[in-house]
C-alpha positions in Angstrom: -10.5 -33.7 -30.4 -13.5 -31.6 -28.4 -14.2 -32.3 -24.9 -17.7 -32.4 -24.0 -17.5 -31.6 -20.3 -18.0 -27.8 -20.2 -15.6 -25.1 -19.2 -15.2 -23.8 -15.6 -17.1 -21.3 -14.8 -17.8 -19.0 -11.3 -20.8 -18.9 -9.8 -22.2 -16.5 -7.0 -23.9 -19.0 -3.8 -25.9 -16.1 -2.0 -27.4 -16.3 0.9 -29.8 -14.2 2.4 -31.9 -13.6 5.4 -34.5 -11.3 7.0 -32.6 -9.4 10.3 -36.6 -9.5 11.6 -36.8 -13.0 11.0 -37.2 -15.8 13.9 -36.3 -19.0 11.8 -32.5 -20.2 11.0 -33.3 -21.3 7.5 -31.4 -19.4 4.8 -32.8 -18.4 1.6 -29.8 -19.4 -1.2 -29.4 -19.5 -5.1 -26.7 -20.0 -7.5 -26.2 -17.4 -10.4 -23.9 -16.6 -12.5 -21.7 -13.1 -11.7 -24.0 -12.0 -14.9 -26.8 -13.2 -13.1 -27.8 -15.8 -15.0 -28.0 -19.3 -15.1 -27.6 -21.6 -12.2 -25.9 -24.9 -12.5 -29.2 -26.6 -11.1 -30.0 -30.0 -12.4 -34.1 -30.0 -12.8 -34.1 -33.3 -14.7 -32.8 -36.9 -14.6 -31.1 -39.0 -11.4 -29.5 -35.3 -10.5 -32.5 -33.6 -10.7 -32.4 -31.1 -7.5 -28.6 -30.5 -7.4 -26.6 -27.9 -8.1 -24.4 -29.3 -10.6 -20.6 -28.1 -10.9 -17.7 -29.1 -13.3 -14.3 -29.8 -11.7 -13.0 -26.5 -10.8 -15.5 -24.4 -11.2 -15.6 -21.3 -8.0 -17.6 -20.4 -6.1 -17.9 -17.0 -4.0 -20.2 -17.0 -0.8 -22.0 -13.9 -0.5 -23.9 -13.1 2.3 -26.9 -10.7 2.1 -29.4 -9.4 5.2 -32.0 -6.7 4.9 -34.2 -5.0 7.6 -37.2 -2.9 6.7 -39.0 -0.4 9.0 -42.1 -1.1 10.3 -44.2 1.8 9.3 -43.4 4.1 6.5 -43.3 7.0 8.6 -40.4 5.3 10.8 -36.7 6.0 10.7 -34.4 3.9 8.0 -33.3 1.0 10.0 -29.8 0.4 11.1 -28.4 -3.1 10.5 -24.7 -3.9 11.4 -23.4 -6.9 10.2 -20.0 -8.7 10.9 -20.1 -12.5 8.8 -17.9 -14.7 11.8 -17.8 -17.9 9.2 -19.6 -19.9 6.9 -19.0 -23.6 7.4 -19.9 -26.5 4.4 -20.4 -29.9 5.4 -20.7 -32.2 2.7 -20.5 -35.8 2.4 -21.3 -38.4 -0.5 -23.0 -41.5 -0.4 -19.8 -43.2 -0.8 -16.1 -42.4 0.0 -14.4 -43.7 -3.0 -12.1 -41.0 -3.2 -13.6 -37.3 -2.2 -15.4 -36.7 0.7 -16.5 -33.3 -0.4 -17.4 -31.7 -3.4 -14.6 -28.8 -1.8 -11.8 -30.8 -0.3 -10.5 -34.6 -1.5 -9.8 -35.0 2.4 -12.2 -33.2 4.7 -15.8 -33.0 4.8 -15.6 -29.4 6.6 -14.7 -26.2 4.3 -15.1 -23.1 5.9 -15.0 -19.4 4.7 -13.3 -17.2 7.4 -12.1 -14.0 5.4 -14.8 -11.8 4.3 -15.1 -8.4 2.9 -16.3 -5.3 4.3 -20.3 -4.7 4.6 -21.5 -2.9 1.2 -24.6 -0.7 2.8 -27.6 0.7 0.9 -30.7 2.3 1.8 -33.8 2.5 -0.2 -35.8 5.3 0.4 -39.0 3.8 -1.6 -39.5 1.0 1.1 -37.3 2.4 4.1 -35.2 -1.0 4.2 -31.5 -1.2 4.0 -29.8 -4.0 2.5 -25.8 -5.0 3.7 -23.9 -7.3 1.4 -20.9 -9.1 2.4 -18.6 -11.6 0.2 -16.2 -13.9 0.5 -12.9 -13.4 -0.2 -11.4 -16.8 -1.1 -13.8 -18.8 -3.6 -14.5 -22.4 -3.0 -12.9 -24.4 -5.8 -14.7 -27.8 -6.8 -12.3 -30.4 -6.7 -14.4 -33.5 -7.7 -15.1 -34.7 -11.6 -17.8 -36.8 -10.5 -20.1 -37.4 -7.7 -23.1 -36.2 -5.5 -23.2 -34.8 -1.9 -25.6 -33.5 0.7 -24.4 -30.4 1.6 -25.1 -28.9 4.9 -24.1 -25.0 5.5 -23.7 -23.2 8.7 -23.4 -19.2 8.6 -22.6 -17.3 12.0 -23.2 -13.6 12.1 -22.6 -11.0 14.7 -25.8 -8.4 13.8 -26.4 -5.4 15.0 -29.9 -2.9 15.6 -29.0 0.0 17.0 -26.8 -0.7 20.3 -27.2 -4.5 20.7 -25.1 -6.8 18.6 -26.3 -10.7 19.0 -25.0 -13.5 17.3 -27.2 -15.9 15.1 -26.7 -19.2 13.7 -28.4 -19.7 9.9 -28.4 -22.5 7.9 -29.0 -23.8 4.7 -29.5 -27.6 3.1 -28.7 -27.6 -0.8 -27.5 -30.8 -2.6 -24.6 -30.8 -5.0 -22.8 -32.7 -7.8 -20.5 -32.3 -9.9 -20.0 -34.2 -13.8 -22.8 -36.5 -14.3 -23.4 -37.3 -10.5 -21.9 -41.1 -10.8 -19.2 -43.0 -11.3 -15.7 -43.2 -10.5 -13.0 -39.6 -10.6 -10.7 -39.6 -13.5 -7.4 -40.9 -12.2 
């Protein structure tokens, strides 16, 4: 007998942001660790979500950049120090998961990350720092659809001053075919 649900598979949420800019709003995408793909729906009832299959994983990573001004200026410095990245998502109904991430909480939040990955590029005098997760997010639901809500606070540094910043991000997630009732 075949199953026509699709195997697991990890996926990469990034998030990104500009250490010039003066919004809160994240830039994010889902790809595949090849860098391929993304699980979003762009047809039918779902169209719009990112659509998961129960326990697929996903790693948070976090990337900022910071360009110089002028050519002629210095390569920027850009510290950055990921405090936690907070989901919130709920479901239109509570039948029996209130997150795509947790059967029991509507909060999941990422605490342990790894060390900044730094690198310069000389052709545009920016630097880019990458930081991941280092525990994936597992989905636990077959079926459903939640707004998702994401909160990321960083400590970031330019030279002396570190500040902290508040991002966010607003994505909408499912999982199977976005209705119906969990396999008991």
């Amino acid at each position: 007998m075949t199953s026509s649900t699709p195997a697991p598979q990890p996926y990469i949420l990034e998030l990104s942001f500009d250490a010039d800019q003066v919004t809160q709003s994240l830039q994010f995408r889902v790809i595949s660790p090849k860098g391929n793909e993304t699980p979003k729906k762009t047809k039918g009832p779902m169209a719009g979500t990112f659509n998961f299959v129960h326990d697929d994983e996903i790693i948070v990573r976090v990337v900022a950049t910071a360009e110089a001004e002028k050519p002629s200026d210095p390569m920027p410095t850009l510290d950055l120090n990921v405090t936690n990245c907070t989901f919130v998502s709920v479901g239109p109904d509570q039948k029996q998961f209130l997150s795509l991430f947790d059967p029991y909480s509507a909060c999941t939040m990422i605490s342990k990350w790894s060390l900044p990955e730094v690198v310069e590029n000389k052709s545009d005098n920016s630097v880019t720092v990458t930081v991941n997760a280092l525990n994936s997010l597992k989905v636990v639901a077959h079926n459903g659809q939640w707004a998702i809500s994401g909160y990321l606070s960083v400590l970031m540094g330019r030279g002396k001053d570190q500040l902290s910043h508040l991002y966010f991000f607003d994505p909408e997630g499912s999982a199977g075919s976005g209705a119906g009732e969990d396999p008991p």
